[in-house]
N, C-alpha and C positions, 0 to 999 in steps of 0.2 A: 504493500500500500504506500506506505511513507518511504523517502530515502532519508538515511540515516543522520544526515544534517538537519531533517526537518526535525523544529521542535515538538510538532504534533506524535514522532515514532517514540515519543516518553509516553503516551496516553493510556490509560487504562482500558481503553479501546480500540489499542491500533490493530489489534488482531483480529478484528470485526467478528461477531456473532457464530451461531452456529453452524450460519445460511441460510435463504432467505426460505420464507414458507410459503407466501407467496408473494407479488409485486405489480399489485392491481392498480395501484395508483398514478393516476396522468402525473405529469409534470404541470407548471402554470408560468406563463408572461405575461408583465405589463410593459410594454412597449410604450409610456409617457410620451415620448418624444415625438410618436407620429399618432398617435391614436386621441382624439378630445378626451375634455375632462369631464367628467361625470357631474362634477358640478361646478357650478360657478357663482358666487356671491361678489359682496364688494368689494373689491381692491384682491380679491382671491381666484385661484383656479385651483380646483382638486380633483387630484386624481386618486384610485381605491383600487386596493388590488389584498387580495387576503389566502392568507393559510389557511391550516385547518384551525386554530387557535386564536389567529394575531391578524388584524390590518393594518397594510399599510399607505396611510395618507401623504400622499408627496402633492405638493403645495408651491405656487408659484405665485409671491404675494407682492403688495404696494402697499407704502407706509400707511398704518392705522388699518392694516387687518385686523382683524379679532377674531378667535377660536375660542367659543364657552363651552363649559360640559356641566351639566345639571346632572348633580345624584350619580356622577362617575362612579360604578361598582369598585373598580380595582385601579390599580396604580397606571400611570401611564407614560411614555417618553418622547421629550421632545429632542429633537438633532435639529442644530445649526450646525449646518457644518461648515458653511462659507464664511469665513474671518470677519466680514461687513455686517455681517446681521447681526440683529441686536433685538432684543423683545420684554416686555414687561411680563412677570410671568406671577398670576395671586390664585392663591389656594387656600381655602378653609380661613381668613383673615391674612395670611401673611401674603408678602410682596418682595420678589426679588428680582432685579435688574439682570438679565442674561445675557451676557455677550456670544459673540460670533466661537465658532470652535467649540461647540460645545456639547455636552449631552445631560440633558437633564429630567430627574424624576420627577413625577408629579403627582403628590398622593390622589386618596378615591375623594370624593365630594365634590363639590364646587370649586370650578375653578377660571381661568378665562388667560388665555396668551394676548398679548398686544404684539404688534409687529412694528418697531421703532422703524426700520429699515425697510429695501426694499427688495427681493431676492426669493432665496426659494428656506422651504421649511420642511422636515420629515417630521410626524408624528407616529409611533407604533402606541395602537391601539388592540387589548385581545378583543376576543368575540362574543366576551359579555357581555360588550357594550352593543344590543340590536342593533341599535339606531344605525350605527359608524355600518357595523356587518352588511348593513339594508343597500349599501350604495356600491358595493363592488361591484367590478365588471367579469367576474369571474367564478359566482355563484354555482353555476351549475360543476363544478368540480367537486365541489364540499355542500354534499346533499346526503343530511345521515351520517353516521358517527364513520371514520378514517377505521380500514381497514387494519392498519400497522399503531398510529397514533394515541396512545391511553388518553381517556378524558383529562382535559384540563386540571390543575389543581396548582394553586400560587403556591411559593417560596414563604417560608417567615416573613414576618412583619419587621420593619430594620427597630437595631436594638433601641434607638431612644424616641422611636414614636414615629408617628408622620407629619412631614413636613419635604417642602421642596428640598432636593439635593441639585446641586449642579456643578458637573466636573470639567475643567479642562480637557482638551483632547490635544494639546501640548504636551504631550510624552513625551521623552527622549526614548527612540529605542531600546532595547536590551537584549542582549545573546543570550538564546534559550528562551526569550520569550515568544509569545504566537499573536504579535497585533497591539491594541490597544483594547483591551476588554473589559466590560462595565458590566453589571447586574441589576435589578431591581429585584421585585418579587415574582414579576411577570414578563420578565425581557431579559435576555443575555444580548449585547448587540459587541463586536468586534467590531474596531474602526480600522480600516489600515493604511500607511502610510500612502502616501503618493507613489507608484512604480509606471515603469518601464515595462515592454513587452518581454513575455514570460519566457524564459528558453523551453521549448518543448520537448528538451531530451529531460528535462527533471520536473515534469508534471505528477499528482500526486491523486492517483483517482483509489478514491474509498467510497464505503459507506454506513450510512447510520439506521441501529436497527429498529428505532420506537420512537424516531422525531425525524422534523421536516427541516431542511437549512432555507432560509431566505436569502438571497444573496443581491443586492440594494447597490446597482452602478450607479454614480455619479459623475464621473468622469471617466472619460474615452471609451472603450470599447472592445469586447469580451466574445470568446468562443467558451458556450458551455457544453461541456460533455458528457453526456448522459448513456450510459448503456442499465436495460434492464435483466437481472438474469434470469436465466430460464426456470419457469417451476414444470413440477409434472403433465402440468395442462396445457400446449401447447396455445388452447385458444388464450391464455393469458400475457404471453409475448408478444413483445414490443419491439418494432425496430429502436436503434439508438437513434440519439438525437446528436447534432453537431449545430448550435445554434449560434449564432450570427447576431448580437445584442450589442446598440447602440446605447449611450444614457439621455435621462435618465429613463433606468427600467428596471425591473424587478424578474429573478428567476426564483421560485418555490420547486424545488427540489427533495422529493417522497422520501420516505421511507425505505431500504432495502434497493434503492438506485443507485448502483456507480459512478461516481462525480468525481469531476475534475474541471476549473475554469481557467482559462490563461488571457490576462489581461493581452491587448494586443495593439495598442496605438503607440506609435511611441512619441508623441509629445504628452501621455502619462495619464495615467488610470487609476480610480479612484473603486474601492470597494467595501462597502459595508455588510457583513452579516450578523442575521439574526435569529433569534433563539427563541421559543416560548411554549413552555417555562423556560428556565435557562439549564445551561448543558450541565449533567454530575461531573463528567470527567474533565473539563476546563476548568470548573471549580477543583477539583481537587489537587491541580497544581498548582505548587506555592508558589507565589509573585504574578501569577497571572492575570486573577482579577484584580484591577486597578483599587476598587470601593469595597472589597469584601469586609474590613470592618464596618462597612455601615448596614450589610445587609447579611445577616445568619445565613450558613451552609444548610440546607436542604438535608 
């Protein structure tokens, strides 16, 4: 799976499962870039695209947007990720100033973003929340409970209550680590640096046995590689896929699929993935999550 520089082949999972049992589940795209948005409001344009768990809202906004959420069930996450943005961000009473580069929790209740600036915004929302779930373009994938995917169930509560968090995504690298990786209760997201086109003699195709990867470009432009394996049932086989993804856009990536994605522009590519719940074996290596003191190990 992993070559042996990668820091993923320390994983308590690099040896993948037992094999799959079966691999009924499509893959899914949001193709942003060329496809309208689902909705549009003032100073806003949204587009929705979802897992079996999580959606997610990529947002291309104009100073004094506003996103409210009445009676939020569960936690939620904003990404700025372009350095210019900036948003006023109030929950349950409190009010915190967000700058650009950023990623931020946002407890359950009341809440509301203001958009100082004027650029684009990612929220990950799970699928508690109806309303958000009601507007993808991609519904008919996630009809009925995931074949591979356990019901939902949040992470602990972080240890001193709720209340906004919001972390820089101003890391400096580190050897042996895998990204820039945050948690909440309901979200693992990995940030990764800015790269260059992948060499495709050390591409790294695995797979996950009982969760979905999201994988969230932002910048330049990606081949994702899908192969599905064979079960006993032939009519269950799938050709592979070799996708051809501009940003921004969204790949949702099953359960029990072989993946591997190679960033491929080389004036530089931008990737975010996502988690929900978040991943046990990411967590359980030390130094990886960025905020794990603010949020209990699963």
């Amino acid at each position: 799976m992993y070559e042996t520089d990668d820091p993923r082949s320390r994983l308590s999972t690099a040896a993948g499962g037992a094999g799959p049992i079966s691999a009924f589940a499509a893959s899914s795209y949001g193709r942003f870039y060329e496809s309208p948005p689902q909705e549009t409001d003032e100073g806003q344009r949204n587009w929705y695209t979802r897992g079996q768990n999580f959606v997610v809202c990529y947002s291309e906004v104009e100073p004094g947007a506003v996103f409210e959420r009445k009676g939020q069930p569960d936690e939620y996450v904003l990404l700025l990720h372009d350095p210019n943005m900036a948003a006023t961000v109030e929950a349950n009473g409190e009010t915190v100033e967000v700058p650009g580069y950023t990623i931020t929790m946002i407890p359950p209740g009341d809440s509301r973003i203001t958009c100082k600036t004027g650029g684009r915004i990612v929220r990950l929302i799970t699928t508690q929340s109806a309303d958000i779930a009601a507007k993808v373009d991609n519904a008919d994938n996630y009809v009925g409970p995931h074949p591979q995917v356990p019901q939902f169930e949040p992470w602990p509560e972080p240890v001193d209550g709720w209340k906004i968090r919001s972390y820089s995504l101003d890391v400096p690298d580190q050897e042996g680590r895998f990204g820039k990786i945050f948690r909440c209760t309901t979200f693992m997201v990995n940030v990764f640096p800015p790269q260059g086109p992948r060499d495709v003699t050390k591409l790294s195709p695995h797979h996950h046995d009982d969760f979905e990867q999201c994988s969230l470009a932002l910048e330049g432009w990606y081949m994702h590689h899908l192969r599905w394996p064979w079960t006993a049932n032939q009519h269950d086989w799938r050709d592979d896929e070799h996708e051809r993804v501009a940003s921004p856009s969204v790949c949702v990536i099953p359960p029990k699929v072989i993946h591997t994605s190679a960033p491929s522009d080389p004036n530089g590519n931008v990737l975010v993935d996502i988690f929900s719940p978040p991943r046990e074996d990411f967590s359980d290596m030390p130094g990886w999550v960025l905020n794990a003191k603010d949020y209990p190990r699963k």
